[in-house]
C-alpha positions in Angstrom: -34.0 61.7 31.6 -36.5 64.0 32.1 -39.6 61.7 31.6 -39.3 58.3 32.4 -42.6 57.0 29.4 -39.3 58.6 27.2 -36.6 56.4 28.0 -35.5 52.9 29.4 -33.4 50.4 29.4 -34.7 46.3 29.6 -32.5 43.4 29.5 -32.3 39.7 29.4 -29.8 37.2 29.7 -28.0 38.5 26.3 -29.1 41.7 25.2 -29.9 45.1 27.0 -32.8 47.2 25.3 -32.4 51.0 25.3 -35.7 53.1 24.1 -35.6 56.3 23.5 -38.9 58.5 22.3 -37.8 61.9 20.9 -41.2 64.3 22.1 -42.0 67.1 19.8 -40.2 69.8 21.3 -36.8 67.5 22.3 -33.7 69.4 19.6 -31.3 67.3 18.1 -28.4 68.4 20.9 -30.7 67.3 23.6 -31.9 64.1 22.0 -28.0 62.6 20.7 -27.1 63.9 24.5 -29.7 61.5 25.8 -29.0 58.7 23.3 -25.7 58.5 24.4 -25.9 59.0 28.2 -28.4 55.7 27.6 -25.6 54.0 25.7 -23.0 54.5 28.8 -25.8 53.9 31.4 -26.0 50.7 29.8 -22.6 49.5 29.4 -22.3 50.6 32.8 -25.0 48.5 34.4 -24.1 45.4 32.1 -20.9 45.6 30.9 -20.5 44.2 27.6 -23.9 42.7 27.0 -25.3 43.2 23.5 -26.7 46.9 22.7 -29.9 47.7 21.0 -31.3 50.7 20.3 -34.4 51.2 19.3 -35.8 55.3 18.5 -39.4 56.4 18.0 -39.8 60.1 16.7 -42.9 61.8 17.9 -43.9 65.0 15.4 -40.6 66.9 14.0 -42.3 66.7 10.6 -41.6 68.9 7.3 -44.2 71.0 4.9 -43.5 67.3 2.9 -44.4 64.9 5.3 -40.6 63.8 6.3 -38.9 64.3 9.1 -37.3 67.6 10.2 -33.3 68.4 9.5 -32.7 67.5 13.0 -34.2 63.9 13.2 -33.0 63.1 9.6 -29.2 64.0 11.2 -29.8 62.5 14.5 -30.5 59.3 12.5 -28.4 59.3 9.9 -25.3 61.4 11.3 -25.8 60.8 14.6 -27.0 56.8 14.9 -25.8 55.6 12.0 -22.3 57.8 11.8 -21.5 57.8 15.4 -23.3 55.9 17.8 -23.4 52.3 15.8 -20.6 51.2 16.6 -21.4 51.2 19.8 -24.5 49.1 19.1 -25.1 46.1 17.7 -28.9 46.8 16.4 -30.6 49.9 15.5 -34.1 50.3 14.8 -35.3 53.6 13.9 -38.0 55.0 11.5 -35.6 55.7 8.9 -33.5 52.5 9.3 -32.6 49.5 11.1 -29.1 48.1 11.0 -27.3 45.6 12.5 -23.6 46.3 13.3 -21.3 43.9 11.0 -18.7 44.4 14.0 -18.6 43.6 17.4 -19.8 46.2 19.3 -17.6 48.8 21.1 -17.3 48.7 24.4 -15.0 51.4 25.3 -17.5 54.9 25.3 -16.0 57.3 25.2 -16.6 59.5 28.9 -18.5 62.2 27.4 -20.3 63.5 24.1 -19.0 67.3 22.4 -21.0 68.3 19.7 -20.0 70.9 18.0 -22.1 74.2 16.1 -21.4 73.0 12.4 -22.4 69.1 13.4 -18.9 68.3 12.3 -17.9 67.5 16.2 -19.2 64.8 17.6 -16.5 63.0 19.8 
């Protein structure tokens, strides 16, 4: 967490908040890192409690006017492939889903993400 205005975690009596704003010059390595150290972070300071996520993308545009390779794969690869079922909402500029599953609970200790994107564990 190297700015706190970029992440935090909020919670009430049933669900824990986590915010996350990816800055212009935050990669896609450094931003699912991140993610998922907030994920832990949170299941460690309230075990259990509901999970949601919610991303804002600052910049990391295309000539088009979408977003970048790396945000469209830390949302939909990432989020959506990955990290969700740890969740159980996730709002994101690209989507917002609710988990039709309990949530996970068991993270796993650490994040590996490999060259070809294919590794995440």
């Amino acid at each position: 967490m190297k700015n706190k205005a970029q992440t935090k975690l909020e919670s009430d009596d049933r669900v824990v908040a986590i915010y996350h704003v990816v800055y212009q010059l935050e990669r896609f390595e450094e931003s699912a890192q991140a993610l998922f150290n907030l994920v832990q972070q949170a299941q460690q300071q309230q075990p259990g409690k509901q999970r949601n996520l919610y991303l804002d993308i600052e910049g990391h545009r295309n000539d088009e006017g979408g977003f970048d390779a790396d945000m469209v794969e830390l949302q939909n690869e990432f989020l959506m492939g990955f990290l969700s079922r740890y969740l159980s909402e996730i709002h994101t500029p690209l989507v917002k889903a609710k988990n039709p599953h309990p949530q996970d609970n068991n993270i796993p200790p650490a994040l590996v993400i490999q060259d070809n994107g294919a590794g995440i564990n």
